[in-house]
N, CA, C, O and CB atoms as a CASP TS submission, in Angstrom:
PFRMAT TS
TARGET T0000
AUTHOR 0000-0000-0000
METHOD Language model
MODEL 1
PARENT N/A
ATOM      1  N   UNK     1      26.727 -10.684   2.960  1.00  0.00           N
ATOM      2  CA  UNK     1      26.788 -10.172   4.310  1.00  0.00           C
ATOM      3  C   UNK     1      25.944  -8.911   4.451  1.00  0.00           C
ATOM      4  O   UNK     1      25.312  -8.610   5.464  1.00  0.00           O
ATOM      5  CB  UNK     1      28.229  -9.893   4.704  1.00  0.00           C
ATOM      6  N   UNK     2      26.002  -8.237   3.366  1.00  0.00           N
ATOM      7  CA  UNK     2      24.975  -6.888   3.644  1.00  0.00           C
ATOM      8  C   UNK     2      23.428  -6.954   3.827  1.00  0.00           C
ATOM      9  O   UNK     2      22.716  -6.227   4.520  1.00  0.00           O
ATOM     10  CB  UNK     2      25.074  -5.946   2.446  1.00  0.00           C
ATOM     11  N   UNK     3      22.976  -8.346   2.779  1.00  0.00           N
ATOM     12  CA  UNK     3      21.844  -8.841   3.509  1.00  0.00           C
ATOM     13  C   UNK     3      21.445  -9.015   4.588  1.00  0.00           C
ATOM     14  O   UNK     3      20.416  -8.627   5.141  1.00  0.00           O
ATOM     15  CB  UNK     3      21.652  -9.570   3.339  1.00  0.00           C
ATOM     16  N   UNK     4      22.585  -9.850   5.055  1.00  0.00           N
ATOM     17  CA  UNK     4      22.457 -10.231   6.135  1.00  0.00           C
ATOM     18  C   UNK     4      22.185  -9.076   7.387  1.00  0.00           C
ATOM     19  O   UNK     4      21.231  -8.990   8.160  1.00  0.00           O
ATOM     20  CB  UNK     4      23.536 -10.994   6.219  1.00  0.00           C
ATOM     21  N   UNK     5      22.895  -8.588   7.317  1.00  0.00           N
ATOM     22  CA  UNK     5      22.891  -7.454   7.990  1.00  0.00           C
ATOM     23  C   UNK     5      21.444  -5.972   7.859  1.00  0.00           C
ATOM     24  O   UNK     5      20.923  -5.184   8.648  1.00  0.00           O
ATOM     25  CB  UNK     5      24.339  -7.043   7.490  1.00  0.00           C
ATOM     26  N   UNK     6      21.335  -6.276   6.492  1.00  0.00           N
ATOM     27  CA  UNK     6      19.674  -5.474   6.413  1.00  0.00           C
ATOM     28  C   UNK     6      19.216  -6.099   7.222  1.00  0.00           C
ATOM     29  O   UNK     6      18.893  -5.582   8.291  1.00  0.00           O
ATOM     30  CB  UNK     6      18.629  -5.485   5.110  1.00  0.00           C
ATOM     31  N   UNK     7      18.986  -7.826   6.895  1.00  0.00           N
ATOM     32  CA  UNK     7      17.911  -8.157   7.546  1.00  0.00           C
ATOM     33  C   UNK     7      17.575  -8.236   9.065  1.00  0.00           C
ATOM     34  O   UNK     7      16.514  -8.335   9.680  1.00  0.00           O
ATOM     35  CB  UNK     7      17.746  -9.125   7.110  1.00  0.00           C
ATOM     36  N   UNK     8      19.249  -8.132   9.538  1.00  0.00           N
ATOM     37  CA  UNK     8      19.337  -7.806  11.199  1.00  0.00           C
ATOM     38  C   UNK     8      18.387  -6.469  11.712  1.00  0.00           C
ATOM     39  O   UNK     8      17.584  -6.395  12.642  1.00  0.00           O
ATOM     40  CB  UNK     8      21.098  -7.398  11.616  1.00  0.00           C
ATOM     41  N   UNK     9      18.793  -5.523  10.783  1.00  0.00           N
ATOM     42  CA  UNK     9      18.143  -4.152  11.124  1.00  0.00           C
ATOM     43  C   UNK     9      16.885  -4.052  11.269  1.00  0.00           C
ATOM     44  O   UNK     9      16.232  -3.486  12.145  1.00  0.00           O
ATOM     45  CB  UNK     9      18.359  -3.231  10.271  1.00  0.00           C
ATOM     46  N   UNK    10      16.345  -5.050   9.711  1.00  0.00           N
ATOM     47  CA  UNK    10      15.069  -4.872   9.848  1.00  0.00           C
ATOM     48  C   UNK    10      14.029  -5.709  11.470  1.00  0.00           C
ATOM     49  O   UNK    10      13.151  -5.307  12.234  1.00  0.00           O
ATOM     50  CB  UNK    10      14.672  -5.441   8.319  1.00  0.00           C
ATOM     51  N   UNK    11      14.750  -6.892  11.306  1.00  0.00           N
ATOM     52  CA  UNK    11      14.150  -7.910  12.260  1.00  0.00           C
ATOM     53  C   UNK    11      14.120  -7.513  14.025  1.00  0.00           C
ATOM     54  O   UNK    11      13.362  -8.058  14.827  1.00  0.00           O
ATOM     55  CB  UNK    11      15.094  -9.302  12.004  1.00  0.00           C
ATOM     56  N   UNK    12      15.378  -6.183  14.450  1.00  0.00           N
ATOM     57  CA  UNK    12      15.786  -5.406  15.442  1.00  0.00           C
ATOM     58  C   UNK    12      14.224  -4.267  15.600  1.00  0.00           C
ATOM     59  O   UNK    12      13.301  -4.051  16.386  1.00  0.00           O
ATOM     60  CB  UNK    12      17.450  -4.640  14.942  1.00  0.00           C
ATOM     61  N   UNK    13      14.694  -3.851  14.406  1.00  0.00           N
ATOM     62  CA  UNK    13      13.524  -2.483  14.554  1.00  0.00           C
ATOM     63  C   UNK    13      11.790  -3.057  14.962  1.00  0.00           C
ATOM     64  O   UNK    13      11.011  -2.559  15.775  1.00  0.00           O
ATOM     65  CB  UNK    13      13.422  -1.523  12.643  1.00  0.00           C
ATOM     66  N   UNK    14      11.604  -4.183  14.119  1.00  0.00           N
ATOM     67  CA  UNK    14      10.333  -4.772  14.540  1.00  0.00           C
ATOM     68  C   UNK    14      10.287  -5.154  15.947  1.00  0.00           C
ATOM     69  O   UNK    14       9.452  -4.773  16.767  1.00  0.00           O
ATOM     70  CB  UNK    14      10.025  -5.932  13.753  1.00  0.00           C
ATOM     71  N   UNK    15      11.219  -5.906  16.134  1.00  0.00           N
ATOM     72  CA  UNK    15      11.334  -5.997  17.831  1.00  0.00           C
ATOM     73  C   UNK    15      11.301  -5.225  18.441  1.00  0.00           C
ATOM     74  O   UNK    15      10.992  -5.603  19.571  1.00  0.00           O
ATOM     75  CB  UNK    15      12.212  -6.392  18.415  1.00  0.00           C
ATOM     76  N   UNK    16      11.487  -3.993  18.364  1.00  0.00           N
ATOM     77  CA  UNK    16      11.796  -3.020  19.489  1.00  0.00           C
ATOM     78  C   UNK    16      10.189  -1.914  19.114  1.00  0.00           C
ATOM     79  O   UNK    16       9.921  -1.011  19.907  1.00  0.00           O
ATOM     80  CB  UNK    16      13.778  -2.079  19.220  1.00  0.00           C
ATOM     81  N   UNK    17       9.155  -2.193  17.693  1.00  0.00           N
ATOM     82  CA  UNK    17       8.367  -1.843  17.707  1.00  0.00           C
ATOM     83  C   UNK    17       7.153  -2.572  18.268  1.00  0.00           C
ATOM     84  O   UNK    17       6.111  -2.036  18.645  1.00  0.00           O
ATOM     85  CB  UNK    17       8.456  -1.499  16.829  1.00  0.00           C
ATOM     86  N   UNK    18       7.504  -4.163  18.267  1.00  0.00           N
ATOM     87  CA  UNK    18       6.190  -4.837  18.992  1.00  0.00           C
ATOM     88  C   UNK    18       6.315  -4.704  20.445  1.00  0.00           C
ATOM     89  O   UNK    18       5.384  -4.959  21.209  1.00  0.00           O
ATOM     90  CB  UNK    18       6.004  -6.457  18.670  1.00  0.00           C
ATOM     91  N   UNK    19       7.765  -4.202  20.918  1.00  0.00           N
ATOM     92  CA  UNK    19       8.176  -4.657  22.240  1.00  0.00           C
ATOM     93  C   UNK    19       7.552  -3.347  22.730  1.00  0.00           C
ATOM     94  O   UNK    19       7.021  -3.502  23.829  1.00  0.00           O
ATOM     95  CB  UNK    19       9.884  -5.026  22.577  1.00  0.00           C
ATOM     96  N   UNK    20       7.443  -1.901  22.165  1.00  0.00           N
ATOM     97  CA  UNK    20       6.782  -1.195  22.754  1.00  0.00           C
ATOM     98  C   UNK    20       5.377  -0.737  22.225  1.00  0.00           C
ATOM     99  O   UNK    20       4.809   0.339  22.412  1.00  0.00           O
ATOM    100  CB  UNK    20       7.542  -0.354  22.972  1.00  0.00           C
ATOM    101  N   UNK    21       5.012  -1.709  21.599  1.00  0.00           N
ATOM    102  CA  UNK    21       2.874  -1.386  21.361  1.00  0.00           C
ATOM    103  C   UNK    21       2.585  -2.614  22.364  1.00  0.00           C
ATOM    104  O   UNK    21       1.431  -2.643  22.793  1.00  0.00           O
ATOM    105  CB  UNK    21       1.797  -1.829  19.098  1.00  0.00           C
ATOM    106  N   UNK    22       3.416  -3.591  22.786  1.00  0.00           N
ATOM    107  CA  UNK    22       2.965  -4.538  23.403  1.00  0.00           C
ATOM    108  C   UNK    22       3.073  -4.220  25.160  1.00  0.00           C
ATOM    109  O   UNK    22       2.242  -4.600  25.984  1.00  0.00           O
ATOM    110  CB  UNK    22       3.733  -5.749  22.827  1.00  0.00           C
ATOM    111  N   UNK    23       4.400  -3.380  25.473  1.00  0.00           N
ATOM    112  CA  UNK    23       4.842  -2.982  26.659  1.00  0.00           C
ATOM    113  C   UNK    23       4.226  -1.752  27.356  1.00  0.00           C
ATOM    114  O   UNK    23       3.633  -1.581  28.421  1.00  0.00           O
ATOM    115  CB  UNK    23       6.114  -2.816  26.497  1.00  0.00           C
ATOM    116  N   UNK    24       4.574  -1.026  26.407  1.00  0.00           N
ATOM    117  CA  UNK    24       4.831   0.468  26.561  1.00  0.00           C
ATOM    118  C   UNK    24       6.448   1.143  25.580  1.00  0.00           C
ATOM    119  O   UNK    24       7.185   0.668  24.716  1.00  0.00           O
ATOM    120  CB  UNK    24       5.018   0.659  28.485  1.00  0.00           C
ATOM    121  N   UNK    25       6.394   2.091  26.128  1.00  0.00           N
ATOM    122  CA  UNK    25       7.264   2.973  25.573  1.00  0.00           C
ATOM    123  C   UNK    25       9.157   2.046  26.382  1.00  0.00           C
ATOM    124  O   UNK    25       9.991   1.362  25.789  1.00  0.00           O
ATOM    125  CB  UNK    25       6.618   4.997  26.264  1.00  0.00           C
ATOM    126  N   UNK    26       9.112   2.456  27.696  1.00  0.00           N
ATOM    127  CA  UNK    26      10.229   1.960  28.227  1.00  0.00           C
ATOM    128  C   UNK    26      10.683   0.331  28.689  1.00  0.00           C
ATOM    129  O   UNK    26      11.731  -0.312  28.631  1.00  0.00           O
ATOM    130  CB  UNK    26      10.248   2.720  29.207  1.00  0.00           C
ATOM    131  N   UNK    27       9.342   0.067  29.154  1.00  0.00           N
ATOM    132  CA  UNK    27       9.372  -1.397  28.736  1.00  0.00           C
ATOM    133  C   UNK    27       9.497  -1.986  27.188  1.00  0.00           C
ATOM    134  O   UNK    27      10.480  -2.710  27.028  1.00  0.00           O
ATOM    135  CB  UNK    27       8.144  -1.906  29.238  1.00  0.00           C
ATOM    136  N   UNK    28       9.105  -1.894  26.648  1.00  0.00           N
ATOM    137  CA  UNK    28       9.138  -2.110  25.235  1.00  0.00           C
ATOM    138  C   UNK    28      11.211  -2.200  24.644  1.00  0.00           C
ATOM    139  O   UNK    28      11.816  -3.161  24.170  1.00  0.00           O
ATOM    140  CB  UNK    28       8.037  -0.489  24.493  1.00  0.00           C
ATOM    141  N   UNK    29      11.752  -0.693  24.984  1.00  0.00           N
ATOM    142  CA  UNK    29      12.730  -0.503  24.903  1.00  0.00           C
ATOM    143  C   UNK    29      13.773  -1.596  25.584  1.00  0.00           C
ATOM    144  O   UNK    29      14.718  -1.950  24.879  1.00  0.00           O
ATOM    145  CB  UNK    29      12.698   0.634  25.227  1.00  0.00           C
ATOM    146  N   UNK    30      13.615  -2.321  27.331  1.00  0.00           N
ATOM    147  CA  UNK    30      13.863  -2.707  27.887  1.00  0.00           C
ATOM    148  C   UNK    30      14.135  -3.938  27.570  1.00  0.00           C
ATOM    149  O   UNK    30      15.293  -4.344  27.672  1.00  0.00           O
ATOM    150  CB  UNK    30      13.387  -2.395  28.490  1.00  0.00           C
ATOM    151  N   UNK    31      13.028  -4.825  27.091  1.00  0.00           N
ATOM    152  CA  UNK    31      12.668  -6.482  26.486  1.00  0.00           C
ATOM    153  C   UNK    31      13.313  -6.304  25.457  1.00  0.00           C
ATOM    154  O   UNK    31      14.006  -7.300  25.246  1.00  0.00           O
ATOM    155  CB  UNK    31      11.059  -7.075  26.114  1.00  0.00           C
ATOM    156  N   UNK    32      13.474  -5.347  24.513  1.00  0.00           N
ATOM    157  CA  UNK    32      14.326  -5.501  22.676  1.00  0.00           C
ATOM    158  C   UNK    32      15.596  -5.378  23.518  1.00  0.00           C
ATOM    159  O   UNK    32      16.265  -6.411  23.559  1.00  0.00           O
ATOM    160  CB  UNK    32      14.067  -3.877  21.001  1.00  0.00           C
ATOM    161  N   UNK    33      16.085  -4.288  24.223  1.00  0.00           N
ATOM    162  CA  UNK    33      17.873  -4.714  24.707  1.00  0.00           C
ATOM    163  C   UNK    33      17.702  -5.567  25.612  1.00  0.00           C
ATOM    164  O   UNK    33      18.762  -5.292  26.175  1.00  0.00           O
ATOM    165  CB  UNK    33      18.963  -3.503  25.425  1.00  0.00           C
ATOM    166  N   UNK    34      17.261  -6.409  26.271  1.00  0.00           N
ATOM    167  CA  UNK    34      17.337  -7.684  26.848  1.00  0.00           C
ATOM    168  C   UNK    34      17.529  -8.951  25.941  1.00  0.00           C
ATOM    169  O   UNK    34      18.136  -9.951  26.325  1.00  0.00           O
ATOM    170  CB  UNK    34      16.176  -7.828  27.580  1.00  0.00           C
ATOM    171  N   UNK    35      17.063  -8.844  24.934  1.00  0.00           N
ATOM    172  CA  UNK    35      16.634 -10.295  24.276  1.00  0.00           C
ATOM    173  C   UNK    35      17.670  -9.958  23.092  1.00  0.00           C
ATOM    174  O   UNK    35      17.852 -10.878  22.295  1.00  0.00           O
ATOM    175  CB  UNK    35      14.701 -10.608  23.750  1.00  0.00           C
ATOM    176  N   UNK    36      18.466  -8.600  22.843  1.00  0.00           N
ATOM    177  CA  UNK    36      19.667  -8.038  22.275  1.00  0.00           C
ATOM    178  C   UNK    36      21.080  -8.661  22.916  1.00  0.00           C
ATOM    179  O   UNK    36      21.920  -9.229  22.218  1.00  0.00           O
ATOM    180  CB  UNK    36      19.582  -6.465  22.505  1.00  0.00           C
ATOM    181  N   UNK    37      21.174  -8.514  23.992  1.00  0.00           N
ATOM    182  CA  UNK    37      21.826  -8.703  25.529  1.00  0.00           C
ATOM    183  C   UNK    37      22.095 -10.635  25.309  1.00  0.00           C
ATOM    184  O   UNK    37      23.145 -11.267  25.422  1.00  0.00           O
ATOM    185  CB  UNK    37      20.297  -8.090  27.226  1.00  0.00           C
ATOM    186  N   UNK    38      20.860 -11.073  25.008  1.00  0.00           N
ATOM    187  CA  UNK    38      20.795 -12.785  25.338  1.00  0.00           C
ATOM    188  C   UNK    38      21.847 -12.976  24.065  1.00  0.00           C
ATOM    189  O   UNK    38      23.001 -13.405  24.045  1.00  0.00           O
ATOM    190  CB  UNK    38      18.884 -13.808  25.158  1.00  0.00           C
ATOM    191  N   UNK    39      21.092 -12.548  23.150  1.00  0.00           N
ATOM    192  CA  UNK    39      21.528 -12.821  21.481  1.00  0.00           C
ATOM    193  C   UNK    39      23.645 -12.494  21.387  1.00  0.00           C
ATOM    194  O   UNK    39      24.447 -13.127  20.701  1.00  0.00           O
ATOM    195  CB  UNK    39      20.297 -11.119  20.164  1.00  0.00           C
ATOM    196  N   UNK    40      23.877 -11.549  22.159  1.00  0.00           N
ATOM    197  CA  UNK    40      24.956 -11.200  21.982  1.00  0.00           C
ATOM    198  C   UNK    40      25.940 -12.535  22.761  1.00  0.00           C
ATOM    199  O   UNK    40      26.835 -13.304  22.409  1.00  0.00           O
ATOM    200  CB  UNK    40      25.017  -9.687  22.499  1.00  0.00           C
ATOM    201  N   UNK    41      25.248 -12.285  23.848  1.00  0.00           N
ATOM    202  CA  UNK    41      25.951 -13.395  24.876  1.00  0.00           C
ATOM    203  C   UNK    41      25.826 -15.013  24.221  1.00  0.00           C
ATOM    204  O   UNK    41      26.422 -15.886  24.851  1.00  0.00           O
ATOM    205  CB  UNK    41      25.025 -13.345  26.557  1.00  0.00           C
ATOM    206  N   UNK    42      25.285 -15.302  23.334  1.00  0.00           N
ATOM    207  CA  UNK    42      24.878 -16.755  23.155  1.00  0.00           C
ATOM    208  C   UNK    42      25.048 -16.852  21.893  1.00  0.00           C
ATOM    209  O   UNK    42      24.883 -17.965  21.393  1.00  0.00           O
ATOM    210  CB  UNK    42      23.497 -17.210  23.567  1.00  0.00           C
ATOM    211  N   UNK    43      25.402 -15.786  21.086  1.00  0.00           N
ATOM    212  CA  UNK    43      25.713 -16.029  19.515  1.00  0.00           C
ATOM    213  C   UNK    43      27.557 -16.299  20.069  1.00  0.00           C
ATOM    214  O   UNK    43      27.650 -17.466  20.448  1.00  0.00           O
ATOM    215  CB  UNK    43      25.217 -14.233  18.110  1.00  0.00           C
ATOM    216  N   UNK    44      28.261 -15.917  20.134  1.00  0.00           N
ATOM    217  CA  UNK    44      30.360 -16.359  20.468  1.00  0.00           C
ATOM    218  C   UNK    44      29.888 -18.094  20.530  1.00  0.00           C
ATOM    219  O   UNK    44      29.888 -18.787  19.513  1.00  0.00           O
ATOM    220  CB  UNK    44      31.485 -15.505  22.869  1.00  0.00           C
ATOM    221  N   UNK    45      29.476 -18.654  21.985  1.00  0.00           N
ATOM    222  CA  UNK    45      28.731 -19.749  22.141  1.00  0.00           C
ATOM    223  C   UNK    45      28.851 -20.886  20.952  1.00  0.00           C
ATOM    224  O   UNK    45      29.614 -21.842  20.806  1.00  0.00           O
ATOM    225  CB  UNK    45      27.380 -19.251  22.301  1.00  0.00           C
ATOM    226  N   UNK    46      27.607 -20.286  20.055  1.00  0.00           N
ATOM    227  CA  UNK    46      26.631 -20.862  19.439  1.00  0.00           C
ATOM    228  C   UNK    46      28.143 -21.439  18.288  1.00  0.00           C
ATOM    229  O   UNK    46      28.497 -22.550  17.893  1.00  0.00           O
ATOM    230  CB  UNK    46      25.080 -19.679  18.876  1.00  0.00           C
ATOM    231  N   UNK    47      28.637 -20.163  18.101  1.00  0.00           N
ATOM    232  CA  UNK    47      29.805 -20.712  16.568  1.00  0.00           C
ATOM    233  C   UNK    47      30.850 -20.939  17.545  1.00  0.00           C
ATOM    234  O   UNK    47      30.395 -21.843  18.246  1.00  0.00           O
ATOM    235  CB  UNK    47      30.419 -19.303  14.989  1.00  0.00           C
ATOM    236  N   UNK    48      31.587 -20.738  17.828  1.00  0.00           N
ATOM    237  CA  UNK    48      32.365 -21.835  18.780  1.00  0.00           C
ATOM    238  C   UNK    48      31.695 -23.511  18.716  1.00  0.00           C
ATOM    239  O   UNK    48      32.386 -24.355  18.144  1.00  0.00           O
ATOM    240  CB  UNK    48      32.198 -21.210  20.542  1.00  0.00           C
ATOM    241  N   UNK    49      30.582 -23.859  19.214  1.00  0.00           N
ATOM    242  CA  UNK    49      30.019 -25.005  18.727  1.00  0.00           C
ATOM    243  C   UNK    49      30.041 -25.350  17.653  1.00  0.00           C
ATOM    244  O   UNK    49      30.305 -26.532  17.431  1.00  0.00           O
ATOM    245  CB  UNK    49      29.067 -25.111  18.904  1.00  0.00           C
ATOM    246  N   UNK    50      29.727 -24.299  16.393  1.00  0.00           N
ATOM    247  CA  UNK    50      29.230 -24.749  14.992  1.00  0.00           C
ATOM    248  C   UNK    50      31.218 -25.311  14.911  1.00  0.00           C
ATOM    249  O   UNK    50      31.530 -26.360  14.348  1.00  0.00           O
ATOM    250  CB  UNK    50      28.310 -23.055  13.556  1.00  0.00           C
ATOM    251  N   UNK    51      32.050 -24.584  15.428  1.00  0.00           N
ATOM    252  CA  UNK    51      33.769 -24.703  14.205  1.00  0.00           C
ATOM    253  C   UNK    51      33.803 -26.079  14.836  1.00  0.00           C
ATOM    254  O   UNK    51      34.345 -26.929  14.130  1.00  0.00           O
ATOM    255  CB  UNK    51      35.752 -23.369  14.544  1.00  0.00           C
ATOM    256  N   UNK    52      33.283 -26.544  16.170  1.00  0.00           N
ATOM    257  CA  UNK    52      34.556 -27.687  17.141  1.00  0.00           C
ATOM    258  C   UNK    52      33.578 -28.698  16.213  1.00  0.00           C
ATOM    259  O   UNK    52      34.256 -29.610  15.739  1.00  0.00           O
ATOM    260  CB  UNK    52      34.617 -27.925  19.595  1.00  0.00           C
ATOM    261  N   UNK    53      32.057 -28.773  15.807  1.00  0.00           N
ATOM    262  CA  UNK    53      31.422 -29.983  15.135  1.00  0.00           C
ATOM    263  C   UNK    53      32.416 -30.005  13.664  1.00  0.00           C
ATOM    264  O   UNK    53      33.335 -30.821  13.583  1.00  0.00           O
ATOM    265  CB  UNK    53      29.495 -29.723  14.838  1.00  0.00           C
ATOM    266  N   UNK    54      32.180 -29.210  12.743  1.00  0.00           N
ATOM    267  CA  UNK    54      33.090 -29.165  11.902  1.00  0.00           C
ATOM    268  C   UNK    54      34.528 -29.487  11.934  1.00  0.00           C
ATOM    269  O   UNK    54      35.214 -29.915  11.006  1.00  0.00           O
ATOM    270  CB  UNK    54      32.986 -28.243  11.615  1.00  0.00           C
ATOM    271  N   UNK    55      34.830 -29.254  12.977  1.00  0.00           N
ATOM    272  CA  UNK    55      36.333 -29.966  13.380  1.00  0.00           C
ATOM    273  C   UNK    55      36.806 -31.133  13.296  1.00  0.00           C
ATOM    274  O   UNK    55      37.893 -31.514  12.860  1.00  0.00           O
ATOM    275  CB  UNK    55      36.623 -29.924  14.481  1.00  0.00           C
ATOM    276  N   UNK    56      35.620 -31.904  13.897  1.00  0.00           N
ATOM    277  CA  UNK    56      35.091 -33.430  14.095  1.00  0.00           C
ATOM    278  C   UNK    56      34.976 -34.405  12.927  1.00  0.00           C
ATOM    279  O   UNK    56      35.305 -35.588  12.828  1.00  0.00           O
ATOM    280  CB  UNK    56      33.702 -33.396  14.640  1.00  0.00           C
ATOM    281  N   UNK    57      34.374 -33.501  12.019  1.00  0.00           N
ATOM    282  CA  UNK    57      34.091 -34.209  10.625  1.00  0.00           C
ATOM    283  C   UNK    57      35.430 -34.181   9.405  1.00  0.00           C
ATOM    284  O   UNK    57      35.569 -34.801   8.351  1.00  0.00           O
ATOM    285  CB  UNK    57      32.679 -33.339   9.946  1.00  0.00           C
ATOM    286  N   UNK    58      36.503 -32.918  10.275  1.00  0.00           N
ATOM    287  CA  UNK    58      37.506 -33.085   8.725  1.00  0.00           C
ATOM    288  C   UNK    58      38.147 -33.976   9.427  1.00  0.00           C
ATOM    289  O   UNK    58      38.291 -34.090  10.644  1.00  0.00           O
ATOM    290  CB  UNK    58      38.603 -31.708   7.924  1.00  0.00           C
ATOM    291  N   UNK    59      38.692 -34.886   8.133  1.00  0.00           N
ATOM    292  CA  UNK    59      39.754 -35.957   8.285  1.00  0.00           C
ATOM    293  C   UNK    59      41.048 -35.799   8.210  1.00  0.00           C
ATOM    294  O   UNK    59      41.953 -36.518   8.633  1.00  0.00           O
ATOM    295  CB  UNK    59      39.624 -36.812   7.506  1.00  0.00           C
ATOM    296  N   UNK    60      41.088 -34.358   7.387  1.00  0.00           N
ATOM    297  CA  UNK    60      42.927 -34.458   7.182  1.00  0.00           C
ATOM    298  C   UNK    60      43.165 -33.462   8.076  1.00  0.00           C
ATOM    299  O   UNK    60      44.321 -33.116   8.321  1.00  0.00           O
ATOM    300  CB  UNK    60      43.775 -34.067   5.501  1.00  0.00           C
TER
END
């Protein structure tokens, strides 16, 4: 899990560095917590889906 979690940090910080050489300074800032914003809202979602398929497949 701590990997995991570096690798969040790292993969965050790049985003929020292409988002502002590509934007600007506040835009830049804006698009990384937007696409932060999507990720939050659609990751609960996403595993909720992953447990109910797994659900499906146990037999006992």
């Amino acid at each position: 899990a701590s990997r995991l979690r570096l690798l969040a940090w790292a993969l965050a910080s790049a985003a929020l560095a292409s988002g502002v050489a590509a934007l600007g300074v506040w835009a830049g800032i804006f698009a990384a917590l937007s696409a932060f914003m999507l990720g939050a809202v659609l990751l609960p979602y996403l595993d909720a889906w992953r447990q109910l398929r797994r659900e499906r497949g146990h037999v006992g």
